[in-house]
TORLOVEX-728921 format. One record per residue (C-alpha): residue number from 1; residue in one letter; x, y, z. Coordinates in steps of 0.2 Angstrom, whole numbers, plus 2048, in hexadecimal, padded with zeros to 3 digits. Example, Ala and Ser with C-alpha at 12.3 -4.5 7.8 and 13.67 -1.06 7.14 Angstrom:
i  aa  xx  yy  zz
1  a  83E  7EA  827
2  s  844  7FB  824
//
This chain:
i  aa  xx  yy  zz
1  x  7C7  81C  2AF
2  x  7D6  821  2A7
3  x  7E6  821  2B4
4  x  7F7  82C  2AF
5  x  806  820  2B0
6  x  811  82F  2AA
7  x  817  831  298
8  x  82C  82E  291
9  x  82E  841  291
10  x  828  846  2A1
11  x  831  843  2B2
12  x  825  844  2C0
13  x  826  83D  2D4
14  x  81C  82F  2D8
15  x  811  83C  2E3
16  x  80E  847  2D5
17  x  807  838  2C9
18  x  7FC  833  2DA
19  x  7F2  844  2DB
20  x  7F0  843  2C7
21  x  7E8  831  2C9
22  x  7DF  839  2DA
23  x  7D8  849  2CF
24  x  7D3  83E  2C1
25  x  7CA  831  2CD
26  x  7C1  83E  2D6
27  x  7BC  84A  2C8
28  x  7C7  858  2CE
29  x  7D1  865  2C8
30  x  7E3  862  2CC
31  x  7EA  872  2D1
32  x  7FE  872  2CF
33  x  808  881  2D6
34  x  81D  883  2D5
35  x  82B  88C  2CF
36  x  828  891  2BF
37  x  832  885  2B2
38  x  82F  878  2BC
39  x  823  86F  2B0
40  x  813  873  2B6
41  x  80B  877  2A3
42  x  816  86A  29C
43  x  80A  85F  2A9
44  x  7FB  862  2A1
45  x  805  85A  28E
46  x  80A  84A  298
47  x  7FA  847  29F
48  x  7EF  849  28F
49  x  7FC  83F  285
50  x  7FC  833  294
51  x  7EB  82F  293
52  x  7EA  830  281
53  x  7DC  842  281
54  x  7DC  850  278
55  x  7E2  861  282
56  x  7D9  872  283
57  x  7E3  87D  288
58  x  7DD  88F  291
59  x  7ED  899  295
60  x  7E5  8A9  2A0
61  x  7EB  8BB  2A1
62  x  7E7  8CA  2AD
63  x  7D8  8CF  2A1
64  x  7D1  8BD  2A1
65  x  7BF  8BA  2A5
66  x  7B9  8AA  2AD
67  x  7A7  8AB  2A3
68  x  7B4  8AA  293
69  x  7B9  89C  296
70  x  7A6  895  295
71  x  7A2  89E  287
72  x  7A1  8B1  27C
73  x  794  8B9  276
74  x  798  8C2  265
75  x  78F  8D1  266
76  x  798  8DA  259
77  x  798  8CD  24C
78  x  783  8CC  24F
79  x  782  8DD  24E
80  x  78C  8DE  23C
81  x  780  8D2  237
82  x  771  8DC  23B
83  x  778  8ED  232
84  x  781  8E7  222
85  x  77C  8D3  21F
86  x  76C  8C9  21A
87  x  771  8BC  22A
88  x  762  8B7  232
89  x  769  8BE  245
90  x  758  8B7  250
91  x  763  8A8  254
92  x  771  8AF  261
93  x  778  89C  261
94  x  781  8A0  252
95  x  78A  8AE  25C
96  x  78D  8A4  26B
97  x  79F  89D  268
98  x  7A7  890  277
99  x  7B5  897  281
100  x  7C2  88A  285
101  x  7BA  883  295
102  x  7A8  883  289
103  x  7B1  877  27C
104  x  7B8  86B  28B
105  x  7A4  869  28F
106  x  79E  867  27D
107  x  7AA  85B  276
108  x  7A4  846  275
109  x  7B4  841  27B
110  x  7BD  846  28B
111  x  7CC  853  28B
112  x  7D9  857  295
113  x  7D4  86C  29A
114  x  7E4  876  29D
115  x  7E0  884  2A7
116  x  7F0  88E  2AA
117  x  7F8  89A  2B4
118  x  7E8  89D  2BC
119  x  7F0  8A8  2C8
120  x  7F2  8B4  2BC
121  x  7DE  8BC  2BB
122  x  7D4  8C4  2C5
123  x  7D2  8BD  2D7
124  x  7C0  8BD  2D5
125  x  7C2  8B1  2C6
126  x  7C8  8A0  2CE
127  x  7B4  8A2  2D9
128  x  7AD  8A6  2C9
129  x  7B0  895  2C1
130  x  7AB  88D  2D3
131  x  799  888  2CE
132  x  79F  884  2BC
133  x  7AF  874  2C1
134  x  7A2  86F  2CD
135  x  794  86D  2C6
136  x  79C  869  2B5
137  x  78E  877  2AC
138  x  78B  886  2AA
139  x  77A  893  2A2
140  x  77B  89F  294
141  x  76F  8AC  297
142  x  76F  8B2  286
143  x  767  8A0  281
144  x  760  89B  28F
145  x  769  88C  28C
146  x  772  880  299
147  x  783  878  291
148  x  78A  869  29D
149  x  796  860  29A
150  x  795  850  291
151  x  7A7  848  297
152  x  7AD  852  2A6
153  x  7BD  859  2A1
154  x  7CE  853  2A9
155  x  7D3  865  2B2
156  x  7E6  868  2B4
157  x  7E8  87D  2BD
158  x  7F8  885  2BE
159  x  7FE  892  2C9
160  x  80F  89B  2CC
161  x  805  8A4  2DB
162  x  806  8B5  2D7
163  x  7F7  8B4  2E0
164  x  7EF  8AA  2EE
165  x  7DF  8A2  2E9
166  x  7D0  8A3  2F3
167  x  7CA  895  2FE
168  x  7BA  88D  2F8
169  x  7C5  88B  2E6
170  x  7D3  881  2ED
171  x  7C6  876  2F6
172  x  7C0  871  2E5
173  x  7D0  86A  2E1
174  x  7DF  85E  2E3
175  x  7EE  868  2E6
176  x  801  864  2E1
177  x  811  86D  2E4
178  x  81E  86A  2DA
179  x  82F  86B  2E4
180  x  83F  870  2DB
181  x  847  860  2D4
182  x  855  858  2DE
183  x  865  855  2D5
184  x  862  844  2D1
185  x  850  847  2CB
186  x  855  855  2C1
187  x  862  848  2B9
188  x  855  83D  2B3
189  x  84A  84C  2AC
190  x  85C  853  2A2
191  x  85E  83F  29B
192  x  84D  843  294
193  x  853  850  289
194  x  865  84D  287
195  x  864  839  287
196  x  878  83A  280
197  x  87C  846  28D
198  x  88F  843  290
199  x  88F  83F  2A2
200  x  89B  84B  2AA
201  x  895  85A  29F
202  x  887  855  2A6
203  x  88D  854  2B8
204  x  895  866  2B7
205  x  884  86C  2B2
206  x  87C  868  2C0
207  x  88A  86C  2CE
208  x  888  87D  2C5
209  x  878  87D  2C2
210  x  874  87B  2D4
211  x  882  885  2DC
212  x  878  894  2D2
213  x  868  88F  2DB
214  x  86E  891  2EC
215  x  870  8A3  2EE
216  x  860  8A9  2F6
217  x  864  8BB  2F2
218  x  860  8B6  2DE
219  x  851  8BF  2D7
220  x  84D  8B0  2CC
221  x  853  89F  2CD
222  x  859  898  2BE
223  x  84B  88A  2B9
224  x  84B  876  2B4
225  x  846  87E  2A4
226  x  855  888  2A2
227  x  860  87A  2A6
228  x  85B  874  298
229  x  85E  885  28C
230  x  86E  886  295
231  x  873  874  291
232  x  86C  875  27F
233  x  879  884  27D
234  x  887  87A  283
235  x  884  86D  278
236  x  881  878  26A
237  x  892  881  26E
238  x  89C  872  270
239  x  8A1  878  280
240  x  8AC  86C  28B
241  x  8A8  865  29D
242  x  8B8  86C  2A3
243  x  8B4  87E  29E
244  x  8A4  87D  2A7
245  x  8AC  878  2B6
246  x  8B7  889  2B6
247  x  8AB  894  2AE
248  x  898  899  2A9
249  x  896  898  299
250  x  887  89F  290
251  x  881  8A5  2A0
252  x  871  8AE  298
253  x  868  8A0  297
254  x  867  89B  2A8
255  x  867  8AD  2B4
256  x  85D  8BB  2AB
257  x  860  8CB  2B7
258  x  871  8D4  2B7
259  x  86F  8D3  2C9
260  x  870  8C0  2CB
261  x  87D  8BD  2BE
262  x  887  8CC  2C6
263  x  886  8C1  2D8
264  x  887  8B3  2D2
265  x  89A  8BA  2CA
266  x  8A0  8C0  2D6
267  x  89D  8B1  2E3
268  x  8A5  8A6  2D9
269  x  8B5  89E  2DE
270  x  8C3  8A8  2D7
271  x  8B6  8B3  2CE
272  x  8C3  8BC  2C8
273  x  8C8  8B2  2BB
274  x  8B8  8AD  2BA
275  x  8B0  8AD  2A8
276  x  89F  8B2  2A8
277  x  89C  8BA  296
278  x  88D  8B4  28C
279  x  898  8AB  27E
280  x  88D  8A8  26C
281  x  89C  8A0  262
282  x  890  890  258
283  x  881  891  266
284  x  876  890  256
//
């Protein structure tokens, strides 16, 4: 068995690589919930490259439907066929194409199968795939055909819990929450990105960064991943640590509602001399 030891770009508790190596060993799905930005998808990417497997990646939407995920029936396609072409249509096989779940099941080799923000369908469609992550098969009635899985996918599920999942689902699989990095965490994951990082800019950052963050009354959090826009910005601007001590440059990147960044001026310390404008001057 293939065990995730964690990979050079991705900075993850020791409780988090446990429930990966748990999920694998037992043939789960690993379900991983948290804030979003808090690299829940970029999981996925640092598992496959971990364990050195190809990742197949089916990112769902409100319309999605679980059946596909197995597979689609091109109707249309068989139907052009039998008005305007000489195609031999008898065979349906040739218009039965593999949806993403479908090709995790088909190929030699096992994949790592991304199955994210699942929250974001139907809430019928998570007991709709029930039968199919168990039982690692599924039928196509069109054929009368049974595909099953020849390696039994590694299956990493994201949600940002928009909407509670039903019961018998989350039975099925291992679950992890990823908490909101602590200061000295999110340090380590910044030294991934920025490894020259001058060290008091990068101190500033996060007392900032973190000050932000503790106002309940925000409507959105800025996130670990716009730290790191936010940082990239100040780099890019060449702006000092001392100016983002006593102001908040290129603020955009980290609150997007007027209402946060108007809070979030006007409980500043002396806010008014605070700067908060949304300065471009060699960002890019």
């Amino acid at each position: 068995m293939d065990y995730f030891k964690g990979t050079s770009d991705y900075v993850l508790s020791p409780e988090l690589k446990d429930n990966v190596n748990v999920s694998i060993a037992l043939g789960r799905p690993l379900l991983v919930k948290g804030e979003p930005g808090t690299g829940k998808t970029l999981l996925a990417h640092s598992i496959a490259e971990g364990v050195g497997k190809r990742l197949v990646i089916w990112n769902i939407k409100s319309t999605t439907k679980a059946r596909e995920g197995l597979y689609v029936y091109d109707t249309v396609q068989r139907l052009n066929d039998a008005r305007f072409g000489d195609r031999d249509i008898s065979d349906i096989r040739q218009y039965i194409k593999p949806g993403r779940l479908g090709e995790s099941f088909a190929t030699e080799e096992q994949v790592v199968l991304l199955i994210d923000e699942i929250d974001k369908a139907d809430i019928e469609f998570p007991n709709d795939l029930l039968n199919e992550l168990d039982e690692m098969s599924f039928h196509i009635p069109e054929t009368g055909e049974t595909v099953k899985a020849k390696q039994r996918p590694i299956v990493i599920i994201t949600s940002n819990s928009e909407k509670e999942l039903p019961d018998p689902f989350l039975r099925r699989c291992v679950f992890h929450y990823i908490e909101f990095p602590s200061e000295s965490l999110m340090e380590e994951i910044v030294y991934v990105h920025f490894p020259e990082i001058e060290k008091k800019l990068l101190r500033e950052c996060l007392k900032k960064f973190y000050w932000i963050r503790q106002f309940d009354m925000l409507r959105k959090k800025p996130s670990t991943s716009e730290l790191i826009d936010w940082i990239q910005a100040l780099t890019a601007g060449g702006i000092s640590p001392s100016k983002v001590e006593k102001e908040l440059p290129f603020l955009g990147t980290l609150l997007k509602k007027k209402e946060d960044t108007d809070l979030v001026a006007q409980s500043a310390p002396g806010h008014h001399g605070f700067n908060t404008s949304i300065r471009t001057r060699n960002v890019y």
